[in-house]
N, CA, C and O of each residue as an XYZ file, in Angstrom:
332
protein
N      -7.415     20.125    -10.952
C      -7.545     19.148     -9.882
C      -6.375     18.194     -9.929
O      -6.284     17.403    -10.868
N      -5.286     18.235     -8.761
C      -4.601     16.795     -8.794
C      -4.613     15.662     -8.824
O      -5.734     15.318     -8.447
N      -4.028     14.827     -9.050
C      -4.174     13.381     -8.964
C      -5.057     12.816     -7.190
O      -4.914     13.270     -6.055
N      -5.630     12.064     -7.546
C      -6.306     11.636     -6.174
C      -5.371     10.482     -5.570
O      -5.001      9.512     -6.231
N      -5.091     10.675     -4.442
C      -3.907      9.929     -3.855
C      -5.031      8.906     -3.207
O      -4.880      7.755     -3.615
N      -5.917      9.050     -2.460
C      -6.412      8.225     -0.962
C      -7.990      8.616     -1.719
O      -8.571      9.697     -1.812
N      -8.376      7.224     -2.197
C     -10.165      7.861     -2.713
C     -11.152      7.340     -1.755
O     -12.350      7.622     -1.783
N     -10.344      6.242     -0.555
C     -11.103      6.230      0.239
C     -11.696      7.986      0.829
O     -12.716      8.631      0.585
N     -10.635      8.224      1.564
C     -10.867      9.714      1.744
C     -11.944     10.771      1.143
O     -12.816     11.421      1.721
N     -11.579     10.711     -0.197
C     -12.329     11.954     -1.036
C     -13.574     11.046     -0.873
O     -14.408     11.690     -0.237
N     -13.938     10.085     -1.117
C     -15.367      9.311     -0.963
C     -15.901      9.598      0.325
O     -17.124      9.652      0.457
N     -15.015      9.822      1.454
C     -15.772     10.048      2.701
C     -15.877     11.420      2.562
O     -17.059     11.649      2.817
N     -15.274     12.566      2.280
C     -15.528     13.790      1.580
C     -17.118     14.543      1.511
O     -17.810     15.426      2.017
N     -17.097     13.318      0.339
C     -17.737     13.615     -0.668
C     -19.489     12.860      0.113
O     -20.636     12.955     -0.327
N     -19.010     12.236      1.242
C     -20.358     11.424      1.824
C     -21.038     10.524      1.590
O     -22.040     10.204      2.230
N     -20.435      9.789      0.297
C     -20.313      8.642     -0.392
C     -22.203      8.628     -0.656
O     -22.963      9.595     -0.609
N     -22.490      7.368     -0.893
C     -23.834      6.741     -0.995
C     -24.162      6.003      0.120
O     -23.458      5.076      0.519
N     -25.525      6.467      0.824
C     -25.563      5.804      1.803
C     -26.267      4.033      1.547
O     -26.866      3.455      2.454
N     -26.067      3.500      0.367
C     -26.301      2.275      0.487
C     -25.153      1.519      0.094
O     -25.257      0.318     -0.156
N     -23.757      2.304     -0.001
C     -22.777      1.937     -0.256
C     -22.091      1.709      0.647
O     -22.296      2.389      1.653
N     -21.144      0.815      0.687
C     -19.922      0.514      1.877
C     -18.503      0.591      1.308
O     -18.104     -0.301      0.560
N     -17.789      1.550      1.615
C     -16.369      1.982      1.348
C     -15.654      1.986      2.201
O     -15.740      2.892      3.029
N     -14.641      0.941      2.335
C     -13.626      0.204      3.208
C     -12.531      0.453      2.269
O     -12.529      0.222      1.060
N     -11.221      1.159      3.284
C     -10.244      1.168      3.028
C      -9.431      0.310      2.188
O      -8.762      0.781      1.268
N      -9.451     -0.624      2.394
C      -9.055     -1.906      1.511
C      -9.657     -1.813      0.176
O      -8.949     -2.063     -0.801
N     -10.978     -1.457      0.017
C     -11.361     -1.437     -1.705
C     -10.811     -0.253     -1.993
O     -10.245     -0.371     -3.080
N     -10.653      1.177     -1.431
C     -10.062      2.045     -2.065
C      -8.721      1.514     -2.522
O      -8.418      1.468     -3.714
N      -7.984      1.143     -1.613
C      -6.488      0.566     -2.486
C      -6.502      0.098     -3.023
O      -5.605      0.441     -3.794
N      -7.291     -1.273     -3.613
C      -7.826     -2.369     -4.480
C      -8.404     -1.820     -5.731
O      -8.550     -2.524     -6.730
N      -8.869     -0.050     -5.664
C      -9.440      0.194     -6.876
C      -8.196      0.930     -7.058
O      -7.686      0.392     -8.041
N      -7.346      1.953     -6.620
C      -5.977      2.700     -7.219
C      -5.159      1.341     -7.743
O      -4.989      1.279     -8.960
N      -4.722      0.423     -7.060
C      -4.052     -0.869     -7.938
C      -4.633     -1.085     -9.434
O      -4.025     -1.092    -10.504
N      -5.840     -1.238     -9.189
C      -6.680     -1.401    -10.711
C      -6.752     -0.583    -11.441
O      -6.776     -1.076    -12.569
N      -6.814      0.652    -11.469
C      -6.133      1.720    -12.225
C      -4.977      1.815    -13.036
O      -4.683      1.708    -14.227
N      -4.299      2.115    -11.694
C      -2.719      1.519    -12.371
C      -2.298      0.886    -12.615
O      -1.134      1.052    -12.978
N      -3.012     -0.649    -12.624
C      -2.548     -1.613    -13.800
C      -3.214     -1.123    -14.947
O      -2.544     -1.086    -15.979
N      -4.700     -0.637    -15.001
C      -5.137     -0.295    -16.398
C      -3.970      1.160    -17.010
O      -3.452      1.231    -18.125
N      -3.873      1.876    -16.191
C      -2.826      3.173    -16.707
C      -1.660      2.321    -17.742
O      -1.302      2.532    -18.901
N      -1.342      1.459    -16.904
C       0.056      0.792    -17.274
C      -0.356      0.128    -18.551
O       0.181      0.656    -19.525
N      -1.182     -0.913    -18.851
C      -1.473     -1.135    -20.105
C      -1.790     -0.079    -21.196
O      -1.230     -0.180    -22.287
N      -2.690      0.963    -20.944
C      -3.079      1.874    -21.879
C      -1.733      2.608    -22.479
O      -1.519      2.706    -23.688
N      -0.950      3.057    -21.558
C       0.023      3.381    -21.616
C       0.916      2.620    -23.085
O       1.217      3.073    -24.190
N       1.126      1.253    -22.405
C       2.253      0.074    -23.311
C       1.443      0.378    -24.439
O       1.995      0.942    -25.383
N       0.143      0.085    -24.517
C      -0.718     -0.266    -25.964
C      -0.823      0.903    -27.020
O      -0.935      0.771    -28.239
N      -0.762      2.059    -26.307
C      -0.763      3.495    -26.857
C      -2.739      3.817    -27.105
O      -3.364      4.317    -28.040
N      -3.098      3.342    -26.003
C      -4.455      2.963    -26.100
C      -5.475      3.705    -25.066
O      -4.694      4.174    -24.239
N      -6.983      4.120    -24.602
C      -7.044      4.506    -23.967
C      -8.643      4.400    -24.176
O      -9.192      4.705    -25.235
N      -9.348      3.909    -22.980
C     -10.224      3.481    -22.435
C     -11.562      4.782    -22.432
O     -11.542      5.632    -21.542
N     -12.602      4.799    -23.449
C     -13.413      6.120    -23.483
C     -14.845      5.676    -23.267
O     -15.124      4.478    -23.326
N     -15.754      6.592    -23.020
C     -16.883      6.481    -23.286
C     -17.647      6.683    -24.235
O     -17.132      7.436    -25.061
N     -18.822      6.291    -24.538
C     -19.547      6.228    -26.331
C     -20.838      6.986    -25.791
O     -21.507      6.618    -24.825
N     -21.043      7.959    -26.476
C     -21.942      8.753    -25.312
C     -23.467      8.308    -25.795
O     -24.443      8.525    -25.077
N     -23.564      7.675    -27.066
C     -24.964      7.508    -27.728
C     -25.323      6.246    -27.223
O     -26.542      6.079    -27.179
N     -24.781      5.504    -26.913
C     -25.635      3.986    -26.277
C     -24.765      3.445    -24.967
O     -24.967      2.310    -24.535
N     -23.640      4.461    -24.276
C     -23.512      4.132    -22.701
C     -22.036      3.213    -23.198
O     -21.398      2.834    -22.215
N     -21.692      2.989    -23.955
C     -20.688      1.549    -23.794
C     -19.803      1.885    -24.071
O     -19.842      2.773    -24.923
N     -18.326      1.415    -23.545
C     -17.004      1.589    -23.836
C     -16.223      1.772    -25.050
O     -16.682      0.979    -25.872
N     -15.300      2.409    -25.543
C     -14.530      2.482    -26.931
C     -13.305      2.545    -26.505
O     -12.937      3.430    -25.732
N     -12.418      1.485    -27.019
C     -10.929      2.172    -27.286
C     -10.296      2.768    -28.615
O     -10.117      2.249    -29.718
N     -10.013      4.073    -28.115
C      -9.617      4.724    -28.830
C      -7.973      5.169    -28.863
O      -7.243      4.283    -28.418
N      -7.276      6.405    -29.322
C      -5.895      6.610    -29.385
C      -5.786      7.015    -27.469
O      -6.588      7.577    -26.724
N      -4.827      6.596    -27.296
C      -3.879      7.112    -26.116
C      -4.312      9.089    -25.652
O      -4.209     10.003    -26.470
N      -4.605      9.200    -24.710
C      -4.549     10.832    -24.333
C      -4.585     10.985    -22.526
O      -5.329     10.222    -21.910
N      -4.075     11.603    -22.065
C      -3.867     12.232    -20.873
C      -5.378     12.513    -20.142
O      -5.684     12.229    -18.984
N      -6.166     13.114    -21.108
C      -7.691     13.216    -20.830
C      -8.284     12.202    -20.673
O      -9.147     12.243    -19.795
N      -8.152     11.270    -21.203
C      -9.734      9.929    -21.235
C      -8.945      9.270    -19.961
O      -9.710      8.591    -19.276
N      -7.778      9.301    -19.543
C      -6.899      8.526    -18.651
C      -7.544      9.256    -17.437
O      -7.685      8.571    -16.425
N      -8.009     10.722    -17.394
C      -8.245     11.392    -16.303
C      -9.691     11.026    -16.330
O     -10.330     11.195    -15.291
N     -10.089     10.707    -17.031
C     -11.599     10.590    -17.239
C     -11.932      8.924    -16.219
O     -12.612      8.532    -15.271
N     -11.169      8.539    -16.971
C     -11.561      6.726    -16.489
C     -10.660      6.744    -14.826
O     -10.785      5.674    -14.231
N      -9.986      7.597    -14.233
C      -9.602      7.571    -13.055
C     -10.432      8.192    -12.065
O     -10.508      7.935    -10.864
N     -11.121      9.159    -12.836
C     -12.283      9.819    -11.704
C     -13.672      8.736    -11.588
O     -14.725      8.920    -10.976
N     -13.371      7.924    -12.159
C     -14.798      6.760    -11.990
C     -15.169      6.753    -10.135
O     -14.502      6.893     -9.110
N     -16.850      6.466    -10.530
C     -16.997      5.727     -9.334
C     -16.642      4.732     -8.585
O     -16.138      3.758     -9.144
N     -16.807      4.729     -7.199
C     -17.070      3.635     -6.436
C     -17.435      2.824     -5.945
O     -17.471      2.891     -4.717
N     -17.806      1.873     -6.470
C     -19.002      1.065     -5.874
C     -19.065     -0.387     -5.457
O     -19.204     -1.343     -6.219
N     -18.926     -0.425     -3.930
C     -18.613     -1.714     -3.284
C     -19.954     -1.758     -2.683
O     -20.858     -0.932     -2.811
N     -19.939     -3.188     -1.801
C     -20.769     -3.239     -0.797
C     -22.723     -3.173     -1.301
O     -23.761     -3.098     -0.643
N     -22.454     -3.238     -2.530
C     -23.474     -3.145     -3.051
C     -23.876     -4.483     -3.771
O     -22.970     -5.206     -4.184
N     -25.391     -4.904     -3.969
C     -25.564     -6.468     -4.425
C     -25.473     -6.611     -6.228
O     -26.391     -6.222     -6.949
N     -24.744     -6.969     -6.530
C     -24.257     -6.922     -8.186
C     -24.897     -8.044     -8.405
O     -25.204     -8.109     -9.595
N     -25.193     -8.836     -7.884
C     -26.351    -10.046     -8.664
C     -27.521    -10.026     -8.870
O     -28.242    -10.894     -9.363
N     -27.896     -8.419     -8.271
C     -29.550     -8.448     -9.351
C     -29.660     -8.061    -10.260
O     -30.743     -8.140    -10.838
């Protein structure tokens, strides 16, 4: 699979969640955020994983994989994060 250029797109694709709202503007707003995280992981030699026994984040060594891993994340706007 290539790099995802436009995730607005593949989210409309894909038919998104219908209690979700995906506006063009957050898709670019989440590739920016990426690639600032790419760019640090990168400098740090560092790389952003998942802990599969209790759900929570690990940084671990630098790899091409966990980088592909943490770029295929979801999307999720438009949704109420304060409950």
């Amino acid at each position: 699979m290539g790099q995802v250029r436009n995730l607005g797109q593949v989210w409309a694709a894909w038919g998104g969640w219908p209690n979700l709202k995906i506006e063009p503007f957050t898709a670019s707003k989440v590739e920016a955020f990426l690639s600032d995280i790419e760019e640090v992981c990168r400098s740090h030699g560092m790389s952003i994983s998942h802990e599969d026994c209790h759900g929570a984040f690990i940084a671990t060594d630098f790899s091409e994989e966990t980088l592909k891993w943490l770029k295929s994340c979801g999307i999720e706007f438009g949704s109420d994060s304060s409950a």
